[in-house]
N, C-alpha and C positions, 0 to 999 in steps of 0.2 A: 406933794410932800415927799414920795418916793423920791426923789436927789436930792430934795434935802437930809437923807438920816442914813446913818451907817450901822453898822454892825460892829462889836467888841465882844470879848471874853469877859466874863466878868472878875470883878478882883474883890482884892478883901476889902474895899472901900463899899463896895457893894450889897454887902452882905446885911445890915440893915434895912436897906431900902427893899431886897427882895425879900425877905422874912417875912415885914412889918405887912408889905402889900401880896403877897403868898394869904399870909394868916387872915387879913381884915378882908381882903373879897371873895375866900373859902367860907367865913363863918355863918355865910346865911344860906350854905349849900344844903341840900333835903337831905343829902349825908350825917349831917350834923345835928339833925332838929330833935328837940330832947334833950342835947347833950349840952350842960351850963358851961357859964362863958369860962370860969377854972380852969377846968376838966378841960375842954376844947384849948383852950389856949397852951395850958400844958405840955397836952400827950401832942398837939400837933404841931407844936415846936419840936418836939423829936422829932416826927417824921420829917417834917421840912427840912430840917438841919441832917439829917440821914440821906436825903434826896440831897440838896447841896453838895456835901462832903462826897459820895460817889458820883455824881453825874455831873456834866457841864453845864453850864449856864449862860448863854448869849444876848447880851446886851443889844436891843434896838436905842439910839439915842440919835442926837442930830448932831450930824457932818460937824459944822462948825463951834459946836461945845458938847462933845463926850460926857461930861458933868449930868446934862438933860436927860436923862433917860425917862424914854417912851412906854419901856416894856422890857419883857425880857423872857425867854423859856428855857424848861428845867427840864435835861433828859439824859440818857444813861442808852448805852447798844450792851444789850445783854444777850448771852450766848443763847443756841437754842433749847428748848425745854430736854427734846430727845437728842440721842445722837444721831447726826446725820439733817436735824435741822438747821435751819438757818440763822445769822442775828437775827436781834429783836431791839425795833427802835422804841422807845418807852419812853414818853411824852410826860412827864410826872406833872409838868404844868405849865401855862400859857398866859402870860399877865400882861396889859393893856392899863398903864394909866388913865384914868377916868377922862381927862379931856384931852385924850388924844384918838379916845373910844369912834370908830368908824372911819378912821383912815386906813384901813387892813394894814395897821401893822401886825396885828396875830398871824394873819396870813403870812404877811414880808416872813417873822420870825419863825414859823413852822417851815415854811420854804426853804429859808437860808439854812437852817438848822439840816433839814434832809440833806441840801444840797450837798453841807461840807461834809456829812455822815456817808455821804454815795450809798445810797439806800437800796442800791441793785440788787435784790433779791431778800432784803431783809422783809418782816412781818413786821406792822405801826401798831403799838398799842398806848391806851392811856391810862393816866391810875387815878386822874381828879376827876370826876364829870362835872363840867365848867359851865356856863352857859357860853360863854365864847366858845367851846369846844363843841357844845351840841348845833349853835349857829352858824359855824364853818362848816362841818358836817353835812348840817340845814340846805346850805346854800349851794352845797356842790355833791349831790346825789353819787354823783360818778366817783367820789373815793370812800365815801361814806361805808361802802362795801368792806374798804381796805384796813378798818380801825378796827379794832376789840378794845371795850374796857373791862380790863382787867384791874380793880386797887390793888390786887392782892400784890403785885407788882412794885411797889413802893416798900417793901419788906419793913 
């Protein structure tokens, strides 16, 4: 499937589809639990729309119809905490349409995402904890070291 699917920016046509699927596969996060469907739906349409509006969003879709989209991740390089440190790549979220689930595209898109950020010397943090997130992690011990989640990071 990797030659078949490309990479884009996303646009304001977009901006539905990453909302709708942000919001419905965050709501059964342990983050969440206790908190009614209102209230969640609500306060985390801010934040989503907060994380949109400052950070970039890269569309995984297939090569031959752009339309298709597979997935897409939401992230933001933010300066370092102190002075004298470094960016900071902030991974605010990682989405995988349901039946395209287990072709690594989360993977392809964290990839591609570092890639075009040249992440040389930057520190990866996340601010969802996803299970796709904890399952990349899972499956590749060797950067797991490399990530902090941080929410508070989603301001």
């Amino acid at each position: 499937m990797s030659e078949d699917i490309k990479f884009r920016p996303a646009t304001a046509a977009d901006t539905g589809f990453i909302t709708s699927g942000w919001l419905k596969s965050y709501r059964d996060a342990s983050a969440n639990w206790g908190i009614n469907n209102k209230t969640y739906y609500d306060r985390h349409h801010e934040v989503v729309a907060g994380c949109v509006l400052r950070g970039a969003t890269l569309i995984c879709c297939m090569q031959d119809d752009p339309s298709l989209i597979l997935g897409f991740i939401n992230y933001e390089i933010l300066a370092g905490e102190k002075s004298g440190d470094g960016p900071r790549f902030v991974c605010h979220y990682l989405y995988t349409k349901g039946r395209f689930k287990r072709n690594s595209i989360a993977k392809a898109l964290l990839r591609e995402a570092l890639e075009l950020e040249e992440r040389e010397g930057m520190t990866l943090h996340f601010t969802h904890r996803t299970a796709v997130m904890a399952q990349i992690l899972r499956d590749h011990p060797e950067i797991d070291r490399l990530w902090t989640y941080d929410p508070y990071l989603q301001r």
